[in-house]
Structure formats: structure tokens, C-alpha cells
C-alpha positions in Angstrom: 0.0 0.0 0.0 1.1 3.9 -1.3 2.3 5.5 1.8 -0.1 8.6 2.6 1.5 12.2 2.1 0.7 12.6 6.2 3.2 9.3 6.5 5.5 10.6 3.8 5.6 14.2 6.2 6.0 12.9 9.2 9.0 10.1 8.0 10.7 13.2 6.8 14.1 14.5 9.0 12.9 17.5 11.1 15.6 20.0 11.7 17.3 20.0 14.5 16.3 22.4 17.2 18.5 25.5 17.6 19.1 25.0 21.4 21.1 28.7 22.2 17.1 29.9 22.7 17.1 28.2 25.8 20.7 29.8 26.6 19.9 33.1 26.4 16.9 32.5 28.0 19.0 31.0 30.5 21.0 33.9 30.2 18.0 36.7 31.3 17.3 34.1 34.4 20.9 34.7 35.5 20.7 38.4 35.1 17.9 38.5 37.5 18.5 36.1 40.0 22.6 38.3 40.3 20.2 41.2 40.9 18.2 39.9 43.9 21.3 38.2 45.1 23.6 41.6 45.2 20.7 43.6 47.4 19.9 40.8 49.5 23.3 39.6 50.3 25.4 42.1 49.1 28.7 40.8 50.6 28.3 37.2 49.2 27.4 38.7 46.0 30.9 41.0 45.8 32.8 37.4 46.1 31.1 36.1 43.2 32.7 38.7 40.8 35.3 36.0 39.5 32.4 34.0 37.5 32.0 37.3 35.4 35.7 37.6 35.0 36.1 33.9 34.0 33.6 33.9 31.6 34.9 37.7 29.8 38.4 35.7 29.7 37.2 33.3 28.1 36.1 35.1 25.4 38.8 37.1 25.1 41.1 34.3 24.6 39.4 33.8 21.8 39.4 37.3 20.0 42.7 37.1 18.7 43.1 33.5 16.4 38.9 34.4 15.3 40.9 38.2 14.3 43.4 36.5 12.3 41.7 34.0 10.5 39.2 36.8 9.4 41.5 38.8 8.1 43.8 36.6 6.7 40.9 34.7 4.7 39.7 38.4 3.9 42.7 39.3 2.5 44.1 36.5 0.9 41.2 35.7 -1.1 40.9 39.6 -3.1 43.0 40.0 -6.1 43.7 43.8 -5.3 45.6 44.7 -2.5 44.6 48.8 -3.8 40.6 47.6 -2.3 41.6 46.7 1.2 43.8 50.3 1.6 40.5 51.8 0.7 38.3 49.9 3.0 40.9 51.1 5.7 40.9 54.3 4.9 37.3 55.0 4.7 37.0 53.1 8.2 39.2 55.2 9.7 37.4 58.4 8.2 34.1 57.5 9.4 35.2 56.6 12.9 37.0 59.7 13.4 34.0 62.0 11.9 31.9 60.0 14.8 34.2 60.5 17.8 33.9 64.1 17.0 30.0 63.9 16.6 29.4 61.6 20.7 31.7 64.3 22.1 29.8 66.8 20.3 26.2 65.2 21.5 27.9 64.9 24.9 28.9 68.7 25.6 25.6 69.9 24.7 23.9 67.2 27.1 26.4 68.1 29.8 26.1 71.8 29.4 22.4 71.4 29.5 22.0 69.3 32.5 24.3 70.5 34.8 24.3 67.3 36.5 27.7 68.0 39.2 25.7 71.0 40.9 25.7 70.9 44.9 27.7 67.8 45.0 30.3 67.6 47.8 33.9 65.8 47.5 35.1 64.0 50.7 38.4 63.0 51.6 37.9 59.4 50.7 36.9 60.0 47.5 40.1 62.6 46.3 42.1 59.4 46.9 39.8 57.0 44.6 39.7 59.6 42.3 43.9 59.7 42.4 44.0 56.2 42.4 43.0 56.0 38.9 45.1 58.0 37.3 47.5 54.7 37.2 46.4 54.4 33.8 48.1 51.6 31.2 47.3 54.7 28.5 50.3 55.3 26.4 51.5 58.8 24.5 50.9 58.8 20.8 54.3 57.9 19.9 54.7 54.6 22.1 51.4 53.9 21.5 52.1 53.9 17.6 55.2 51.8 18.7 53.2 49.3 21.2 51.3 48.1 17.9 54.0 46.4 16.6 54.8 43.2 18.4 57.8 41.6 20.1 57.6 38.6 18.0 55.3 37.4 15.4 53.4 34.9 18.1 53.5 37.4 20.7 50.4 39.4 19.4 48.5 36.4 20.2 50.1 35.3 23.4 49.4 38.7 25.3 45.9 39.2 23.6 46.8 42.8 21.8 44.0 43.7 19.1 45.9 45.9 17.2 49.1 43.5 17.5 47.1 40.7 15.9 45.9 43.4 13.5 49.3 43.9 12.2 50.6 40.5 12.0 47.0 39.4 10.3 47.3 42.3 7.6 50.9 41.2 6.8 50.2 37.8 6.8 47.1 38.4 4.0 48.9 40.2 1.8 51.5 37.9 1.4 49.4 34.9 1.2 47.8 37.5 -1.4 50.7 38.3 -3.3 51.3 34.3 -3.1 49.0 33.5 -5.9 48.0 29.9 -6.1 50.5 28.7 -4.1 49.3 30.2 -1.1 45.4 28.4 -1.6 46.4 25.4 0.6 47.6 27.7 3.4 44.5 30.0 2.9 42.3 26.6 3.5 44.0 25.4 6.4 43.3 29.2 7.8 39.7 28.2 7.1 39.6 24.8 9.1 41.4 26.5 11.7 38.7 29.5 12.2 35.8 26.5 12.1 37.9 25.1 15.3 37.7 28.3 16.5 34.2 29.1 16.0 33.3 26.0 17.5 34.9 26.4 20.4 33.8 29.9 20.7 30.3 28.4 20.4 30.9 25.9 23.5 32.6 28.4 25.8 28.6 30.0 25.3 27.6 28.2 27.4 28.7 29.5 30.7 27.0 32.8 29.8 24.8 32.4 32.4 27.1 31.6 35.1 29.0 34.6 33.5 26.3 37.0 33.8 24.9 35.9 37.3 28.6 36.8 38.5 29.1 39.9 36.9 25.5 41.6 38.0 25.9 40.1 41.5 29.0 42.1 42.4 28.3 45.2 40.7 24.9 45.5 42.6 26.2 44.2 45.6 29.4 46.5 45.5 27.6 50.1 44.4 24.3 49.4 46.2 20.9 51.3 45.5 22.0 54.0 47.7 25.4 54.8 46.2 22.9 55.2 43.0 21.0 57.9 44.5 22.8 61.4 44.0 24.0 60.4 40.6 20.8 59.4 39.4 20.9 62.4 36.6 24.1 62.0 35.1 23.3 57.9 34.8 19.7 58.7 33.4 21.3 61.6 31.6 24.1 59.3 29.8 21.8 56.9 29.2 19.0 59.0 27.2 22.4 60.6 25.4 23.5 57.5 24.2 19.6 55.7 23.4 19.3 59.0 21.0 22.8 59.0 19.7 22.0 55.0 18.5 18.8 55.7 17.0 18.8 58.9 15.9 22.4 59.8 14.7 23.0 55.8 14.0 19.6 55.1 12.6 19.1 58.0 10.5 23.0 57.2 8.5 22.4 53.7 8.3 18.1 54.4 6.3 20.2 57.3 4.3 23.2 55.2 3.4 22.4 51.7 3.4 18.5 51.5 3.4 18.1 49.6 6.4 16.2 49.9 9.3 18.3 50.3 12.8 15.4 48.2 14.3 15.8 45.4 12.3 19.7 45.3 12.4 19.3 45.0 16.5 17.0 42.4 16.2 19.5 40.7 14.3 22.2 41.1 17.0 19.5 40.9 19.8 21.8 37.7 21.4 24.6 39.9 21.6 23.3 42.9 23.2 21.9 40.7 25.3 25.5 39.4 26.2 27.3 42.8 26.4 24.3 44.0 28.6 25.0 40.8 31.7 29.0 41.3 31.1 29.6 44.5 30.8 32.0 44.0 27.9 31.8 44.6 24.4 34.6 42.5 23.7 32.5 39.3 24.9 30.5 39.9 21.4 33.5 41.0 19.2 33.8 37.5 17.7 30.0 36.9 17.1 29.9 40.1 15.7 32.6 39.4 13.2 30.6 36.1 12.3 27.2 37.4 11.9 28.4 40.7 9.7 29.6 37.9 7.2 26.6 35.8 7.6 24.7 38.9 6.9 26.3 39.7 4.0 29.0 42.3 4.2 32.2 41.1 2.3 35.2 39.2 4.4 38.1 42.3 4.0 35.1 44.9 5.1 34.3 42.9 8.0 38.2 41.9 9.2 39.2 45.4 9.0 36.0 47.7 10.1 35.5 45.1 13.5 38.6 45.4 15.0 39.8 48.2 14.1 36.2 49.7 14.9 36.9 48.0 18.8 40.0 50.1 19.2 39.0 53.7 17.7 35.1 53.6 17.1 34.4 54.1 20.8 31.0 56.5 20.3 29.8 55.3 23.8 33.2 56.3 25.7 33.3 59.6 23.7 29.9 60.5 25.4 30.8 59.4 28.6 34.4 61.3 28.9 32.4 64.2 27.9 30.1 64.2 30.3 32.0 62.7 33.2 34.3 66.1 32.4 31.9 68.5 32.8 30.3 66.6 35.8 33.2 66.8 37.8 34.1 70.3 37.0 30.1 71.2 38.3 30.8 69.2 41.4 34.1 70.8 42.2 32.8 74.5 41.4 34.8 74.8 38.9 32.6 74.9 36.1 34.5 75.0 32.4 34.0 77.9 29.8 33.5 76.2 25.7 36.6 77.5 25.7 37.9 75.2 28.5 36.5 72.4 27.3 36.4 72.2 23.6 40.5 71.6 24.3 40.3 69.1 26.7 38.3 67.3 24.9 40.0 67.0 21.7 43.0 65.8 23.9 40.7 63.0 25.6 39.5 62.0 22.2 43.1 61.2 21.3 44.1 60.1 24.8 41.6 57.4 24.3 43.4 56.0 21.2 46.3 55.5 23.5 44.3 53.5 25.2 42.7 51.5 23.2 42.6 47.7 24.5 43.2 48.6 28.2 40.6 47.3 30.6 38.7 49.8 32.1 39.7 52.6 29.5 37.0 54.4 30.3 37.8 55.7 33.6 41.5 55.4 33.6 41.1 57.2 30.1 39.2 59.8 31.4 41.7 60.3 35.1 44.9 59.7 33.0 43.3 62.8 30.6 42.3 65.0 33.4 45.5 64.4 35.4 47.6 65.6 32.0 45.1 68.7 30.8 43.8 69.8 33.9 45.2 68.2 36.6 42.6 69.9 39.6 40.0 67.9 38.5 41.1 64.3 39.0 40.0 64.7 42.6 36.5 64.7 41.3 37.5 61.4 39.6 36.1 59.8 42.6 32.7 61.0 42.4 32.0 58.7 39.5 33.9 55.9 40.5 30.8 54.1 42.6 29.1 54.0 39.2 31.5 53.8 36.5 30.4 49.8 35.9 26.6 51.0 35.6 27.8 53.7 33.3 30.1 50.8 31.3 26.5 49.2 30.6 25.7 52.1 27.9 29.3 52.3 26.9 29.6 49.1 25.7 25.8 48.7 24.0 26.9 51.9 22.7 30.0 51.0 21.4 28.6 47.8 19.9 26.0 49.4 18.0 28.4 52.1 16.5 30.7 49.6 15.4 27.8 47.2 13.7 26.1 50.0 11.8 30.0 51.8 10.6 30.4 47.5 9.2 27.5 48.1 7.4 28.1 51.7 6.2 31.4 50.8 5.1 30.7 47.9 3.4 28.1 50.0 1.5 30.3 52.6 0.6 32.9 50.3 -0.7 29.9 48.4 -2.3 31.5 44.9 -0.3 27.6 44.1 1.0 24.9 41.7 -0.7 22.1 43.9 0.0 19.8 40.8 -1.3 21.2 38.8 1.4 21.1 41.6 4.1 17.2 41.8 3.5 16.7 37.7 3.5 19.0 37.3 6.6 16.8 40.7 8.1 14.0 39.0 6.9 14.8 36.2 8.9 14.8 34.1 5.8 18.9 32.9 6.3 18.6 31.8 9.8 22.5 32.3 11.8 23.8 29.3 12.4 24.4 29.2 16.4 26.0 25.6 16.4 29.7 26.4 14.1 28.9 30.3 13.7 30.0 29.8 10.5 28.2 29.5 6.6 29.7 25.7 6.3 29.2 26.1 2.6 31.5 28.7 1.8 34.8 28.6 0.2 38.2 30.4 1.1 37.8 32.4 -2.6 34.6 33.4 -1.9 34.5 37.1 -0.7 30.9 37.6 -0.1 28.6 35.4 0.8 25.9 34.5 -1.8 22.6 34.9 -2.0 20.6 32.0 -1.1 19.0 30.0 -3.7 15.4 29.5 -4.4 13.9 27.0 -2.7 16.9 26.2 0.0 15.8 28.9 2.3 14.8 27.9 5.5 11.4 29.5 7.0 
């Protein structure tokens, strides 16, 4: 007997169930149990601040081979070298006329708010605010000089961005100038990224620990009422920044690329999500590098905008330095003319350059700035210091988003983006694959992904 078409269905494979829902889900849980664990036990909850570090480890030792493979594969498999020196250079453009824009956005919050008024500076914290100034931030010239590495392995031993930046750009170019001979190398490069992805894609999976760490000892540390008197500048960064993302962000990337800045966060929901429980925008840097090529920006866009965009696209620690400036000036009664501060901030827009990689730029950025522009103010450093992790929140999202949208833009601009399969992947169309983090189908010569084919796209 003819097998019915109900039979035939049902004998049929059913895809596998994409189990990372239940992670993230997993994830939230976390988030809110650290919570009510930090104000109900605060002191337990401080000691539980290495579970958030472990995890952020992690991931970080995973940045630097996931940078190098990207760009090596990026490089090696364009026959111009003239097209990746143009990608750079328009990166670097757009990330500079930005940093100018937050600290812009920034002064005329700050100036409008006033948020430092009637606040009073105790003993205690002149010293936390001295005891910050110990900043890893480097001057221009030996920062320009700390790029290039002791040896060629060392970039990835001691976790440098920019070192592994170098040594990947060198190493595509000549794998580039290679020809042929230099395929078998480019497809080892390949295997050795899907090992990493997978990898990266197991170490997922103590997000929630992670996150239930890191939210645990920040509440429990700071407190509600530490949150109190700097309840504006928090609600005042935060508004800055959610305006700066969709207004500023979302208005370049409908004019430029089309898009809608909705749907592009949708897409990198999971990751937001991530960078909101760790803190860390460096905990999504390697997802974001594999979902920007699932989505359909080219290889060389990708491997040069992301981590490049980590270390000098900083729009969320623009606004911050801005406003944390004129804060502390307010709260020390010293309040800065535009004349006062147009200078200082220029010079902490390239003292945060200098410090680009170092943990906790933010602050130390800002106290290593102060102590070199305007050296009375670092005793107001202290007045921010209770909150700087909340504050690190919105620097990160912010960061994140600014660097997601500038992959976009630039891959437009350089017209390196299949905009048919940005709007099937948007769609929802070309589901990510959470499991290798990788399109298993593509080949080391392939430079953008293609478009799916009719009829192999998954609902």
C-alpha cells in the first residue's frame, strides 16, 4: 500500500532544534536572580565577581586567532591589494568624523543638565579619584610603537588587538601576493577558524554563570543607595546615548544603506543581550565578526572595520568622557568655559586612542586625561567611581552598535555588501547558524557570501 502524504511528512528529517534559545533564555534568568542576590546579600554577592571575569576571559582568549583568521581569509582571497587600503581608509574616516559627533552630543547634554551642581567631594573620594590616574594609557608615539609586536606569536600570546591586527594584515597580503601557491595555506586558515568558532560556540555556554557573577557584584558593590545622587548623570548618559543609537546611527544607516536600525538589532539581539549581563563589548567581538559575514558584508570589510572599529570607534566612551568632564568640573565649582572644554576634549578623544585595548579605558582614560590637561580635576575622579560599571552598561551597547552600523556603512560605501542577502538574513529568511557560527558552505575564494537559492531557504 502507497504511503499517505501525512506518512511521507512525518518520516521526513525534522531539523534540528536550535538549542542557544534556551541559553539566552538561560542567560536573562541569571541576570535576574545576580540582581536579587547583590541587594539581598550584598557581601556574598561581591565574592562572586570571578564568575564574570572567568567567563569575559574566556572570550577574550578567543578574540585574537577568530581576528586573524578573518582577516587573513579576507585578504588572501581579493586579487587587489589597492581595495583593502581603501576599506581602511574609509574606516578610519568615518570613525574619526563620529568620535567628533558623541563628544559633540555629549557637551551639549552636559552643558544642558548640569548634572555636578551641589555635590560635595570627601576625603575618601580625592584618593579613589587619584587612584585611577594609574592608567596603562600610552602617548601617541609609544602607542604607535606598542602596535607592533615583540615577536610574530606574541600578538596572540598577550591578547593585543591591534598587534594581531598587524601581524594578520601582513600575513594576507602575502598569502595574497602568493597566488596559487598560497590556496592550501588559505584553506588550512579556514579549518582552523571553524575550530575556533566552535569552540567559541561551546565556551557560550557559561553565559549564564557569567552573567549571574558579573550583576551580582556590581549590585552588591555600588548598592541602591550609592545610586542615588548620581541618578541624573546615569539617566542623563543613558538617554544621550539611546538618542545618539537611534537617531544619529539610525538616520546614516536608512540614508546610506537602506536599512532599518530596528531590524539590524533584532538581528544582533543575542549579543546585546550578552554585552548587557558582562559589561563587555569584547565578549560579542567574535559573534559580531561572524554574523556581519553571515549577513552579507564582504570578508576584508568585515576583518578590518570590527577590529579596528573596537579600538578607535568608541561613540559610547566619547559620550561618557564628555560628560563625566563637565560633571566633575560642576561638582568641584569649577565649572569649564566652551573655551575650556572644547580643548580638553579634543585631547581626551586622542588620549583614548592611546588607550585603546586597556581594561577599564574608560575611567582610567578619562583620570589619566584629566591628570595631564587639567590636573585639579582628578579629585572629582572619585565621584564617578561608585558607578562607572553601571555607566560601562551604555558604553559598551553603545560601542557595539556604533561599530555594527560603521560595518554596514562601510561595506556600502565600498559596495562589499549583498544587499539581497542583508534583506533575507533581516527578513529572517537565512537563519544564523548558532551551532559552528560559520556559513559551512562557503569557500576560502569566496568574498561575499551568496545569496541563497530559491527554494533552500529555511522558514
Amino acid at each position: 500500500m502507497a504511503a499517505s502524504p501525512a506518512d511521507t511528512a512525518s518520516a521526513a528529517p525534522r531539523a534540528p532544534r536550535d538549542r542557544t534559545h534556551y541559553l539566552y533564555i538561560a542567560v536573562i534568568a541569571a541576570v535576574a536572580l545576580g540582581i536579587a542576590v547583590g541587594l539581598i546579600w550584598p557581601d556574598a554577592a561581591v565574592e562572586l565577581k570571578p564568575l564574570g571575569t572567568g567567563f569575559v576571559n574566556l572570550i577574550k582568549m578567543m578574540i585574537s586567532p577568530i581576528i586573524f583568521c578573518t582577516i587573513v581569509l579576507g585578504i588572501g582571497s581579493v586579487r587587489k591589494a589597492a581595495k583593502v587600503g581603501a576599506v581602511g581608509g574609509i574606516a578610519l574616516g568615518y570613525f574619526l568624523v563620529m568620535s567628533l559627533v558623541a563628544l559633540a552630543i555629549g557637551l551639549v547634554v552636559g552643558n544642558v543638565l548640569h548634572p555636578g551642581d551641589g555635590l560635595h567631594l570627601t576625603d575618601a573620594l580625592r584618593r579613589s579619584g587619584h587612584a585611577q590616574v594609574e592608567s596603562d594609557a600610552l602617548p601617541p608615539v609609544d602607542f604607535v610603537l606598542s602596535i607592533i609586536p615583540n615577536t610574530f606569536v606574541s600578538a596572540f600570546t598577550q591578547g593585543e588587538v591591534l598587534q594581531t591586527l598587524l601581524v594578520a594584515l601582513l600575513a594576507g597580503f602575502a598569502l595574497q601576493a602568493m597566488g596559487p601557491a598560497g590556496q592550501p595555506v588559505l584553506r588550512g586558515i579556514e579549518h582552523l577558524q571553524r575550530l575556533v568558532f566552535r569552540i567559541l560556540s561551546m565556551v557560550m555556554w557559561a553565559a549564564p554563570a557569567g552573567a549571574f557573577g558579573a550583576i551580582a557584584a556590581v549590585v552588591g558593590s555600588a548598592g541602591v543607595d550609592a545610586l542615588k545622587s548620581l541618578a541624573v548623570l546615569m539617566l542623563g548618559f543613558y538617554v544621550t546615548c539611546f538618542l545618539f543609537v537611534f537617531l544619529v546611527l539610525g538616520a546614516l544607516l536608512r540614508i546610506f544603506a537602506g536599512l532599518n536600525v530596528f531590524s539590524l538589532f533584532k538581528y544582533l539581539a543575542r549579543e546585546f543581550l550578552l554585552i548587557l549581563s558582562t559589561s563587555s563589548s569584547e565578549s560579542a567581538l567574535p559573534r559580531l565578526i561572524a554574523k556581519m559575514e553571515h549577513l552579507g558584508v564582504s570578508r576584508p570589510v568585515v576583518g578590518i572595520t570590527v577590529p579596528t572599529g573596537y579600538s578607535f570607534n568608541l561613540d559610547g566612551t566619547m559620550i561618557y568622557m564628555t560628560m563625566a568632564s563637565l560633571y566633575i568640573a560642576d561638582a568641584l565649582g569649577t565649572p569649564m568655559s566652551v573655551g575650556e572644554q572644547i580643548p580638553l576634549l579634543l585631547f581626551l578623544l586622542l588620549a583614548s586612542k592611546g588607550a585603546a585595548g586597556v581594561s577599564g579605558a574608560g575611567l582610567a582614560t578619562l583620570a589619566g586625561g584629566l591628570q595631564s590637561h587639567k590636573p585639579a580635576l582628578v579629585d572629582g575622579v572619585g565621584l564617578i567611581v561608585g558607578i562607572d560599571r553601571f555607566m560601562s552598561e551604555a558604553r559598551a551597547l553603545t560601542n557595539f552598535a556604533g561599530n555594527a552600523v560603521a560595518t554596514v556603512l562601510v561595506g556600502t560605501w565600498t559596495k562589499e555588501i549583498d544587499k539581497e542577502r542583508v534583506r533575507a538574513v533581516l527578513a529572517g529568511q537565512v537563519p544564523f547558524d548558532e551551532t559552528t557560527l560559520l556559513d559551512e558552505g562557503r569557500s576560502v575564494t569566496d568574498e561575499t557570501p551568496s545569496a541563497p537559492k530559491e527554494g533552500l531557504v529555511k522558514a
